[in-house]
C-alpha positions as CSV (number, residue, x, y, z in Angstrom):
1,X,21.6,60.2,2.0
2,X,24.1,57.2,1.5
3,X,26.2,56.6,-1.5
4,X,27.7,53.3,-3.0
5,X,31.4,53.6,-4.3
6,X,31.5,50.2,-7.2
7,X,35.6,49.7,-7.3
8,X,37.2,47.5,-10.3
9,X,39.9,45.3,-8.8
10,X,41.7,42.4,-10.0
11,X,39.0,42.2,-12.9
12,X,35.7,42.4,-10.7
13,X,33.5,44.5,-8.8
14,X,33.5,45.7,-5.2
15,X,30.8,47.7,-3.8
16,X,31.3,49.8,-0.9
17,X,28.1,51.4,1.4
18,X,29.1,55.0,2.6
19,X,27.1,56.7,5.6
20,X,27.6,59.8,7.1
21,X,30.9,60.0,8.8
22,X,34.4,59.8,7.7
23,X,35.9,56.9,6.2
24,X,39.6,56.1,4.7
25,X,40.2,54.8,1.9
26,X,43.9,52.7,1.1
27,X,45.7,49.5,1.1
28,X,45.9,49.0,4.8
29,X,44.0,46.8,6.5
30,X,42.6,49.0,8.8
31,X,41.2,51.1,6.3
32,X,37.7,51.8,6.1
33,X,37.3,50.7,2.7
34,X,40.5,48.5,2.0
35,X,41.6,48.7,-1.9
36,X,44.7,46.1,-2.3
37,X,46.0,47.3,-5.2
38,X,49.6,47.7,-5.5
39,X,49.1,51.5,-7.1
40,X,46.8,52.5,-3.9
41,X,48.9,54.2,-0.9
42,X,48.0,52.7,2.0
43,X,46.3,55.7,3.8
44,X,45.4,56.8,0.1
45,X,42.3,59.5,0.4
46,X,39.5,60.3,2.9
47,X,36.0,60.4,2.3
48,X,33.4,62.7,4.5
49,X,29.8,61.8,4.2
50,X,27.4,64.6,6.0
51,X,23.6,65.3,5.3
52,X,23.3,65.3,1.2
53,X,27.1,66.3,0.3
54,X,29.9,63.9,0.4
55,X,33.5,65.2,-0.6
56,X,36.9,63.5,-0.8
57,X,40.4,64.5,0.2
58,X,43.6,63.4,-0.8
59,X,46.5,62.2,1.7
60,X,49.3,63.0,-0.2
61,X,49.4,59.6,-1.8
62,X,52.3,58.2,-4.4
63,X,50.1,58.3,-7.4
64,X,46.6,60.9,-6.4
65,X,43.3,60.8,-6.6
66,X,41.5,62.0,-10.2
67,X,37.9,62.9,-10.2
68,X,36.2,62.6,-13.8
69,X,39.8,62.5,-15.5
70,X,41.2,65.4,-13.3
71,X,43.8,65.3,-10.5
72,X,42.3,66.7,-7.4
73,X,43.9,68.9,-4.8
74,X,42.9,69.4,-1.2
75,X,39.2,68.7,-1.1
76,X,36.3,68.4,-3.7
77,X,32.7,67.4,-4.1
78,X,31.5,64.0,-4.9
79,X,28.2,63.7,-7.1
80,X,26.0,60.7,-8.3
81,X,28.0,59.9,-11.8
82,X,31.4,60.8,-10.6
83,X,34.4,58.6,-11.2
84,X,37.7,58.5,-9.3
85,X,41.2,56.9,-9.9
86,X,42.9,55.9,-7.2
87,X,46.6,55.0,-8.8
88,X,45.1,52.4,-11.3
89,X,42.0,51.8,-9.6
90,X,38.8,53.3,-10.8
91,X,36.0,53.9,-8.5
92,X,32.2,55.1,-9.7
93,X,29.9,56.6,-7.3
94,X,26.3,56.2,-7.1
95,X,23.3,57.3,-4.9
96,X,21.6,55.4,-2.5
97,X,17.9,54.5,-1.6
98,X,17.9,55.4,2.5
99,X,15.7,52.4,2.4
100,X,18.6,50.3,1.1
101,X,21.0,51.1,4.4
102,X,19.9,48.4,7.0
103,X,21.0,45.3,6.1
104,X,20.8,41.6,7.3
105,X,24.2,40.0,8.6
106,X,24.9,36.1,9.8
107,X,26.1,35.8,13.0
108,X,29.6,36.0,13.1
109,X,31.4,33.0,14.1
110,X,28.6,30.8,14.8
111,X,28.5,28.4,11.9
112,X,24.7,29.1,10.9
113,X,22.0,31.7,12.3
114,X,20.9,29.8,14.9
115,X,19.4,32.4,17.1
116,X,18.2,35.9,15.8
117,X,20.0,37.3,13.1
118,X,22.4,40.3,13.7
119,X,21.0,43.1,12.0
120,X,23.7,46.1,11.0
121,X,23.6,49.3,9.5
122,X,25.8,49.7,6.0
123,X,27.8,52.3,7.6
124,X,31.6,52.6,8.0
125,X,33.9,49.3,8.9
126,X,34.5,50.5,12.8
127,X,30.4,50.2,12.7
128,X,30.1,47.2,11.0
129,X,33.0,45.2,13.4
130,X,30.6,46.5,16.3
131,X,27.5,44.7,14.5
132,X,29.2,41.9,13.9
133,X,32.4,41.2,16.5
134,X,31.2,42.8,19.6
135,X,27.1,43.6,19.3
136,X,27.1,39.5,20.1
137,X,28.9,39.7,23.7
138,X,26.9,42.8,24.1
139,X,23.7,40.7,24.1
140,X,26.1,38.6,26.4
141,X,25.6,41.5,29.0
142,X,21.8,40.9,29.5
143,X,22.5,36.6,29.5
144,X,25.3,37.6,32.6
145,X,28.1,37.3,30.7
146,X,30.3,37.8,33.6
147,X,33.1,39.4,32.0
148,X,31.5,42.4,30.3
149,X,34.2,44.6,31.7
150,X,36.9,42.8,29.2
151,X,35.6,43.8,26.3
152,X,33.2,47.2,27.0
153,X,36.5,49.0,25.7
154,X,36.2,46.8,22.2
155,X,32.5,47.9,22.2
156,X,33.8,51.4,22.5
157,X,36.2,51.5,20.1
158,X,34.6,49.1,17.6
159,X,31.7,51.6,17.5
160,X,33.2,55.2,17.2
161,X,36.8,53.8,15.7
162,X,38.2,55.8,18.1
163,X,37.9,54.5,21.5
164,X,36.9,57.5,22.9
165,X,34.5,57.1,26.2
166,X,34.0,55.3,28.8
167,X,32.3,52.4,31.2
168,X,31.3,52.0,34.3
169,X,28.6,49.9,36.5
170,X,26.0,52.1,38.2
171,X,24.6,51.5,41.6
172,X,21.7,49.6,40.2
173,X,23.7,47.2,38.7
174,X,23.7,47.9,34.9
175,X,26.2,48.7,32.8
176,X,26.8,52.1,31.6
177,X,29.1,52.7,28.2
178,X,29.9,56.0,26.6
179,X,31.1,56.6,23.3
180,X,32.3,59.0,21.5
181,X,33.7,62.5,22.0
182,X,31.9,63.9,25.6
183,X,32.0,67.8,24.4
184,X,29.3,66.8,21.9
185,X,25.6,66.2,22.1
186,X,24.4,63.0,23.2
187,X,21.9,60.4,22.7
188,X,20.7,57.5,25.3
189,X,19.0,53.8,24.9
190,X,18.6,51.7,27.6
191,X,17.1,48.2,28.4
192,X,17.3,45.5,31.0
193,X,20.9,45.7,32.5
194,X,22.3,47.9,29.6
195,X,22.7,52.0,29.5
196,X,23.9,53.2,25.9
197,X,25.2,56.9,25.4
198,X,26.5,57.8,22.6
199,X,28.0,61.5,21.8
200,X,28.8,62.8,18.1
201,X,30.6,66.0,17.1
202,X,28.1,67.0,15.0
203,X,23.8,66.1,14.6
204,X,24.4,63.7,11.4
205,X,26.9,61.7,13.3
206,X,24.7,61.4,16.3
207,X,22.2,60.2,14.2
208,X,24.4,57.6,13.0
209,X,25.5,56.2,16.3
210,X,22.1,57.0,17.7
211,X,20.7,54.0,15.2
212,X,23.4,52.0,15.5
213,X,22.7,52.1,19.9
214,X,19.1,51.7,19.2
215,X,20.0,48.3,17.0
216,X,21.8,46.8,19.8
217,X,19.1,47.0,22.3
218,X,16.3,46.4,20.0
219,X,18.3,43.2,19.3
220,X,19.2,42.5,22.9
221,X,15.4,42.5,23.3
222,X,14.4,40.4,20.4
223,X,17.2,37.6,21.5
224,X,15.4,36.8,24.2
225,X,11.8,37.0,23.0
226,X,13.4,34.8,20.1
227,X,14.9,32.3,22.8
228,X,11.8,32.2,24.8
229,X,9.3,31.1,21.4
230,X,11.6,28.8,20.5
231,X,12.9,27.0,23.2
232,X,11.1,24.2,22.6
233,X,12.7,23.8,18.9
234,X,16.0,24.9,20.1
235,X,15.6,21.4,22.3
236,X,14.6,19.6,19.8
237,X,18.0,20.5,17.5
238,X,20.3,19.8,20.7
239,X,18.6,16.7,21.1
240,X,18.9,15.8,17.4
241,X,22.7,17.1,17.5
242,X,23.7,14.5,20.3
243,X,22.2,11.8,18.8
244,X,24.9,12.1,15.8
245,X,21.7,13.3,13.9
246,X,23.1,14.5,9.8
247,X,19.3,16.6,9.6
248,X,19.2,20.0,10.3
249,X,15.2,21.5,9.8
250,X,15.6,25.1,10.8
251,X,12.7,27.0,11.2
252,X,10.7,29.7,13.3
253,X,7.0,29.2,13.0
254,X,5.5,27.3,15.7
255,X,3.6,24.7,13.6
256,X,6.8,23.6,12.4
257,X,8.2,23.4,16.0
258,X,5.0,21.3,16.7
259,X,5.3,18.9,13.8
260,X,9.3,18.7,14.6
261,X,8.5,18.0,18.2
262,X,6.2,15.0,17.4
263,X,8.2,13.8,14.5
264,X,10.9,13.3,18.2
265,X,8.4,11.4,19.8
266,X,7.3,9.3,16.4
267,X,11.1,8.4,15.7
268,X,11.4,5.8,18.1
269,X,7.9,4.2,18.0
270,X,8.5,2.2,14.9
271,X,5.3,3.4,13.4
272,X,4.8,3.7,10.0
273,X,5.1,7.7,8.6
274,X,3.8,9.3,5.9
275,X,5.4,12.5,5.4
276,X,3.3,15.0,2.7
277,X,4.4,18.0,0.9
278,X,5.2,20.0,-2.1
279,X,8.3,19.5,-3.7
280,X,11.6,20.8,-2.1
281,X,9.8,20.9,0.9
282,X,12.3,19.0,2.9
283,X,10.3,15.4,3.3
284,X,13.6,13.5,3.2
285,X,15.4,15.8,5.6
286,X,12.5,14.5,8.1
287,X,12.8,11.1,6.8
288,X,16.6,11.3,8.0
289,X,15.6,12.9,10.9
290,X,13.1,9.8,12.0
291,X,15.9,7.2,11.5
292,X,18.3,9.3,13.4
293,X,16.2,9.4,16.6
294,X,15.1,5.6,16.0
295,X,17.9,3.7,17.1
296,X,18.5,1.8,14.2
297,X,21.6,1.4,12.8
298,X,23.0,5.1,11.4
299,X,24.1,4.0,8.3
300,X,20.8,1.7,7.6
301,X,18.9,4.2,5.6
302,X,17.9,3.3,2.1
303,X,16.5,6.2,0.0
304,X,14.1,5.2,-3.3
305,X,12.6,7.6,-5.6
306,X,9.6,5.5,-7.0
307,X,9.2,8.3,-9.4
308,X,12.5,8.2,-10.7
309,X,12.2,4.0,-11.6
310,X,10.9,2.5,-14.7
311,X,7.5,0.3,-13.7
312,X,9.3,-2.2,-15.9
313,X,12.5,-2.6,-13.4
314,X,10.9,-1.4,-9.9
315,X,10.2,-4.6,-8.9
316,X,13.7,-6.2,-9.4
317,X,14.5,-2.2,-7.3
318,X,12.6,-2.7,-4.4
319,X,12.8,-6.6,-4.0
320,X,16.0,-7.6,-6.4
321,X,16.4,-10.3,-8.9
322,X,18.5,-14.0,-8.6
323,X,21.1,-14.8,-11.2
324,X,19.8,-15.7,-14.6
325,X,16.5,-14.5,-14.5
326,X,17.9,-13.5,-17.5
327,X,20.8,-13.6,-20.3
328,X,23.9,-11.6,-18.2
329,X,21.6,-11.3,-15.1
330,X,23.4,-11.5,-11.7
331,X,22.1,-11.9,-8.3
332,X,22.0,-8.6,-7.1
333,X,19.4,-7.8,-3.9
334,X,16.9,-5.4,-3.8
335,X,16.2,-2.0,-1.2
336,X,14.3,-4.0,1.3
337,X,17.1,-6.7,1.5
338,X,20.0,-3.5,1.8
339,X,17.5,-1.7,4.7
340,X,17.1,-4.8,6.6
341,X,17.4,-3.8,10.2
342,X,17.3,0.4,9.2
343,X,14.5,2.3,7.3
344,X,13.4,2.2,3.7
345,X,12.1,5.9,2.6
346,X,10.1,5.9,-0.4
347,X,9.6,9.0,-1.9
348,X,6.7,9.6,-4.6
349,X,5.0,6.6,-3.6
350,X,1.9,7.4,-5.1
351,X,3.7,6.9,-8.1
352,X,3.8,3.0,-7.9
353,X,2.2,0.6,-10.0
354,X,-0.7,-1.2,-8.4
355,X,0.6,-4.5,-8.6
356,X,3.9,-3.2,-7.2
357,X,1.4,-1.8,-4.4
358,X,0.3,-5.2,-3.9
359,X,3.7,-7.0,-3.7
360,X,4.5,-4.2,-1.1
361,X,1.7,-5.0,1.1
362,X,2.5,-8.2,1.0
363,X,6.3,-7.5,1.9
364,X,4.9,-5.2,5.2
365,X,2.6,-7.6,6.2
366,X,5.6,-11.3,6.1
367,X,8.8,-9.0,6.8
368,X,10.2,-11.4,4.0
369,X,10.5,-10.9,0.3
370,X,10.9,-13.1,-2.7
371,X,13.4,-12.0,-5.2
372,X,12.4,-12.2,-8.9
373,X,13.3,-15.6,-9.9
374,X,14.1,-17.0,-6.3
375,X,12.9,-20.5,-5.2
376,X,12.7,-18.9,-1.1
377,X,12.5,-16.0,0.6
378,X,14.7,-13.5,2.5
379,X,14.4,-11.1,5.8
380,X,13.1,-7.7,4.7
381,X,12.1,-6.2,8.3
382,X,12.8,-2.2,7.7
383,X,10.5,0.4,8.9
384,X,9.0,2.3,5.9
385,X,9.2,5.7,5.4
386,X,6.7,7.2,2.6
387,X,6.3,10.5,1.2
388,X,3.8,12.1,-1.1
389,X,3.7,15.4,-2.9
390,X,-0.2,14.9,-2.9
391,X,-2.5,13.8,-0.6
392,X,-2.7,10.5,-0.8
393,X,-6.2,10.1,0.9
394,X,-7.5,11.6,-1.6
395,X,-5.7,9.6,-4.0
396,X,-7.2,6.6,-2.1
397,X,-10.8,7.9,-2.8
398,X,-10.2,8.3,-6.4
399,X,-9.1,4.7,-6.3
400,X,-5.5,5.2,-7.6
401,X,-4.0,3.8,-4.0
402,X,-4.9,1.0,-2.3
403,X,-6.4,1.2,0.9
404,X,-5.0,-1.5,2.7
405,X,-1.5,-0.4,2.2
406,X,-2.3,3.0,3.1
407,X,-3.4,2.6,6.5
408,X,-0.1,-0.1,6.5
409,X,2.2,2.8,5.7
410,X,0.5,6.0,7.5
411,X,0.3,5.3,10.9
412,X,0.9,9.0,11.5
413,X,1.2,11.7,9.0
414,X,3.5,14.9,8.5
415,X,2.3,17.8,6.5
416,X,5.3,19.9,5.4
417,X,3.8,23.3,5.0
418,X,5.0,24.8,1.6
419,X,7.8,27.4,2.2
420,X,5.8,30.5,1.4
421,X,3.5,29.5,4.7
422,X,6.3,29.6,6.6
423,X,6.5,33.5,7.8
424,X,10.1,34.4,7.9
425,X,11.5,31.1,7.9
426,X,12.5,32.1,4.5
427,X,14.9,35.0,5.7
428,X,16.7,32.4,8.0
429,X,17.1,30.1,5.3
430,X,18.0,32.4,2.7
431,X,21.1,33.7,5.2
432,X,21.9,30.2,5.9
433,X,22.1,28.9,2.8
434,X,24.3,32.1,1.6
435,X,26.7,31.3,4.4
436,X,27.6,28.1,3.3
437,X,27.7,29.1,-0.1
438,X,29.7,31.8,0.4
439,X,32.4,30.0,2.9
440,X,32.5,26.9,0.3
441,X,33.9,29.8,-2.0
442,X,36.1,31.4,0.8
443,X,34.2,34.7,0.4
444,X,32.2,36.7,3.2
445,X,28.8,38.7,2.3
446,X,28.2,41.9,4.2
447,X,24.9,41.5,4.4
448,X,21.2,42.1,2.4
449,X,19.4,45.4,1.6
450,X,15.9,45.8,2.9
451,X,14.5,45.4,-1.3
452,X,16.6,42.2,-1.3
453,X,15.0,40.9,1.8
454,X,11.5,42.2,0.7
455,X,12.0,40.6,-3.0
456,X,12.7,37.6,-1.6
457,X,10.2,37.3,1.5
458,X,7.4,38.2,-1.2
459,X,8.1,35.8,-3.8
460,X,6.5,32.7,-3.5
461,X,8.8,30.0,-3.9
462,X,7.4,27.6,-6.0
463,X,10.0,25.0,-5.9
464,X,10.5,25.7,-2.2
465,X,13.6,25.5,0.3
466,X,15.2,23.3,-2.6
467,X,14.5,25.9,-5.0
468,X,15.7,29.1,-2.5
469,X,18.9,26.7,-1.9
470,X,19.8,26.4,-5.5
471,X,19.3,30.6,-5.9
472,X,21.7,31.3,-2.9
473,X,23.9,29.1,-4.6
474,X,23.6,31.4,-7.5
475,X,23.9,34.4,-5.7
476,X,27.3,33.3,-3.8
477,X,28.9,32.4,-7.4
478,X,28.0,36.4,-8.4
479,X,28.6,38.2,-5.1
480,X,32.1,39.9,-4.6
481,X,33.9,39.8,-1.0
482,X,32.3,42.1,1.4
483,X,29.6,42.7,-0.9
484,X,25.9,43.6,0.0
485,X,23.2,40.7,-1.5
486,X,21.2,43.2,-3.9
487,X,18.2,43.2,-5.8
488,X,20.2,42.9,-8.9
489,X,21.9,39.7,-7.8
490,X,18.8,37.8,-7.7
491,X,17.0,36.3,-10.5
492,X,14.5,38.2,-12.6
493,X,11.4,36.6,-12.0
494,X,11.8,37.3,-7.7
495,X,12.8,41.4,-8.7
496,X,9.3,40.7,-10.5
497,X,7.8,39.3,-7.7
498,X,8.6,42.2,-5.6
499,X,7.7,44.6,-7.7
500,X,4.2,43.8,-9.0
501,X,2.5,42.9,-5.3
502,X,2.9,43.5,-1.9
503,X,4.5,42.1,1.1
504,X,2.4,39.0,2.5
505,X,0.6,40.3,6.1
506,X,3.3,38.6,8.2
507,X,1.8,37.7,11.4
508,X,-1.6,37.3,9.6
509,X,-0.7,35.0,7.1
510,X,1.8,32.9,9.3
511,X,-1.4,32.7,12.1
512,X,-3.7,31.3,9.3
513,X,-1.1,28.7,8.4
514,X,-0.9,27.4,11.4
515,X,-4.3,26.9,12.1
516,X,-4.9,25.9,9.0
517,X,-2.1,23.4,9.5
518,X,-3.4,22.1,13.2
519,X,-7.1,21.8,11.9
520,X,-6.2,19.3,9.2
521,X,-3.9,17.3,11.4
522,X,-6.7,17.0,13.8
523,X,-9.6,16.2,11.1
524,X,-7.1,13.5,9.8
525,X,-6.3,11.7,13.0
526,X,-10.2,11.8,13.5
527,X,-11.2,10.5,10.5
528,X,-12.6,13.4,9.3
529,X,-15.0,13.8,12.2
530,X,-15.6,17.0,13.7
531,X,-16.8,16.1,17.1
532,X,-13.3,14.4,18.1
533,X,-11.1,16.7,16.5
534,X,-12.8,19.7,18.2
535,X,-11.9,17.6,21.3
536,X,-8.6,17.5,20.1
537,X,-8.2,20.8,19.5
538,X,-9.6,21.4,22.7
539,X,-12.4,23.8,21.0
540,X,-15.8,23.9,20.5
541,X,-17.7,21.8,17.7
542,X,-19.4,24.9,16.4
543,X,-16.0,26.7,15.9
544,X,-14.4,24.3,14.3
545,X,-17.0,24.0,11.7
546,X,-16.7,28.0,11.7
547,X,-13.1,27.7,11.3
548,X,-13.5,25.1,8.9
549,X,-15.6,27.3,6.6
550,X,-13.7,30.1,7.0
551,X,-10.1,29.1,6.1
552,X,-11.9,26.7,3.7
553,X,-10.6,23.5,4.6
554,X,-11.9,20.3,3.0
555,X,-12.4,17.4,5.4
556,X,-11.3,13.9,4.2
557,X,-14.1,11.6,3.6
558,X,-16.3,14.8,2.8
């Protein structure tokens, strides 16, 4: 049983998670659940959470503790409903879903979630420093962090509060901490280099720590299972990071590891990329990434949304328009004249009028265009960048794209998979996004419950990552300091989500994806033939049509 106390202070709402243990309540700063409010004392009341009862003391504070609109006196018994006055701060206490207590953190310090994100329980503050101030040099242990003896009495303290225990290396080389009071019963975890005891005074506290000890080697393990599947993106990033690149494309899933890894190789070949996708998938964030690892000039990047542009006043856009052309006209140049030398991405080009399509080609194909009204021409050499939220083969078939300019433009193609094909990637994102949210507001969030993580792995994200970007925003502008991301901060239509179907199959799903993902690539650098991409693939022809049939994949020219 855990129990959430909702405070009012300064005007707004601060939830605290209670676990089994003890926890102080005051002003302090070392207080379990800090209340700065003038009227609190700063060691104000206890708390003691054990099995299903939970009672409160008060330590002889300036202005008591009330319980439903009575002064207390020595110790009583907390229910669901209650409400307690601390001095001028009023506290209701509610009941907790057990399935609500784990909870997601970002790793502390390190900007982003970059490797595996910390998970913590919603337990006292000497547990949640551990999760998140020393549980990442305790994964340092099994990396030979050489100087685990500095801080194995932080880890101590951090996780009991009381710095009771002790460490020590064993002949075999691992580590060996103890926490807790030694007179009581114990529990042990082990892994790799690392021995975990942990000793409680009484069976629901050993649970406690027991979990807790359990985390931090389930999390050592995952670290390096995580470091090992994504090496090869984790390269990618560094290399992207020296070479002063803005674009940061976080993900997970290995398809996207794959496409990322060949976008690198594509960025310096000069070759013209078509980048498809739904909406808010991210197809300028890999345009940016291409002209960061191209060489050109950093600040030569010229972004056009075709969609956005009038077919009336594209042209004079795109290739710009000499001085009176007409009444109060001035010269002004166009996008290919400002990306000369850089990259010109054009987004929605399936939008574009044909004729504009024509004068395009015609652009690629001189690397010189003609202003509207000009007597001569002028240097236009950029390397295009196009992106589609369709695909624009088909498009081509159905005659609304011209064929010439496509195979001008799509030397290789990018297929960004929709955000709901991309596993987990969405938990990643979510925290990151809620990081920077929250430290543009100079707040911290304590984490997510397990329903918020669920609601929002299961919904389906129509408007993708620029879609779950805009709701962390949301979220960040409602969450309170310390406060746990809930259900209820979310919008309706994701509780919704969560509540009327069930979880995707995780590993499933994100398998199909990706094959899904690899078979079209190869079918479309083939031509559609399925004799070569089998090749490819480095499977048999006979398969791939199985495959084909199966995941239901239409070939292009079929």
């Amino acid at each position: 049983m855990a129990w959430r106390l909702t405070a009012r202070l300064a005007g707004r709402d601060h939830r605290f998670i209670v676990t089994t243990g003890e926890h102080l309540l005051g002003s302090a700063d070392d207080c379990d659940i800090r209340l700065p409010d003038p009227t609190v004392s700063r060691r104000h009341a206890r708390l003691h959470a054990a099995a299903r009862r939970l009672t409160i003391e008060d330590l002889a504070s300036r202005n008591g503790v009330s319980l439903d609109g009575h002064r207390i006196s020595g110790i009583e018994e907390l229910r669901a409903g209650s409400v307690l006055a601390l001095g001028d701060v009023r506290i209701t206490v509610e009941a907790v879903d057990e399935a609500d207590l784990p909870s997601l953190r970002p790793r502390p310090g390190s900007g982003g979630v970059d490797g595996p994100p910390a998970i913590a329980t919603t337990a006292t503050a000497p547990r949640i420093r551990f999760c998140t101030d020393a549980l990442p040099r305790l994964i340092g242990v099994a990396r030979g962090d050489p100087g685990w003896h500095a801080w194995a009495g932080e880890v101590l303290a951090a996780l009991v509060g009381s710095g009771a225990g002790g460490a020590s290396l064993a002949d075999d080389g691992r580590l060996v901490v103890e926490c807790g009071r030694c007179e009581g019963p114990s529990h042990a975890v082990e892994a790799d280099r690392l021995r975990l005891v942990v000793h409680a005074a009484e069976p629901d506290g050993l649970a406690a720590l027991a979990a807790v000890a359990r985390l931090a080697l389930d999390l050592l393990l995952l670290g390096r299972r995580s470091e090992r599947a994504a090496a090869p993106a984790a390269r990618e990033a560094a290399a992207g990071a020296m070479a002063g690149s803005p674009v940061e494309l976080l993900s997970r899933d290995p398809g996207f590891a794959e496409l990322l890894r060949q976008a690198d190789i594509v960025a310096s070949s000069g070759l013209g990329v078509l980048i498809e996708g739904e909406t808010g998938t991210g197809k300028e964030l890999l345009a940016r990434r291409l002209h960061a690892g191209s060489g050109l000039p950093r600040d030569r990047f010229v972004a056009v949304n075709c969609a956005a542009i009038p077919r009336d006043l594209i042209d004079a856009e795109l290739f710009g328009i000499e001085a009176g052309v007409a009444t109060g006209v001035g010269a002004r140049p166009g996008k290919f004249e400002q990306a000369d030398g850089g990259t010109l991405f054009l987004d929605e080009i399936a939008d574009m009028a044909a004729e504009t399509q024509a004068r395009l080609l015609r652009v690629l194909q001189e690397g010189e265009v003609w202003r509207i009204g000009a007597n001569r021409p002028r240097s236009a050499r950029a390397r295009i960048i196009a992106a589609c939220n369709r695909p624009l083969r088909v498009l081509v078939d159905e005659g609304r794209f011209r064929l010439d300019l496509y195979h001008r433009i799509a030397d290789w193609t990018a297929v960004l998979p929709p955000l709901r094909e991309r596993g987990d990637d969405v938990l990643l994102l979510a925290n990151r996004f809620l990081e920077r949210a929250t430290r543009a507001r100079g707040i911290r969030h304590a984490g997510w419950s397990r329903s918020a993580l669920d609601a929002i792995r299961r919904y389906p994200w129509p408007g993708n990552v620029r879609e779950l970007e805009r709701e962390m925003a949301r979220v960040a502008l409602f969450l309170n300091d310390g406060e746990i991301v809930e259900p209820a901060l979310l919008k309706d239509e994701i509780r919704e989500a969560a509540a009327g179907e069930p979880a995707p199959a995780g590993l499933e799903s994100a398998l199909a994806a990706h094959e899904r993902r690899l078979i079209e690539a190869a079918l479309r650098a083939c031509d559609g033939q399925v004799g070569p991409a089998a090749e490819r693939l480095g499977i048999g022809k006979s398969t791939l049509y199985r495959r084909i049939d199966v995941l239901g994949i239409r070939r292009p020219g079929a």
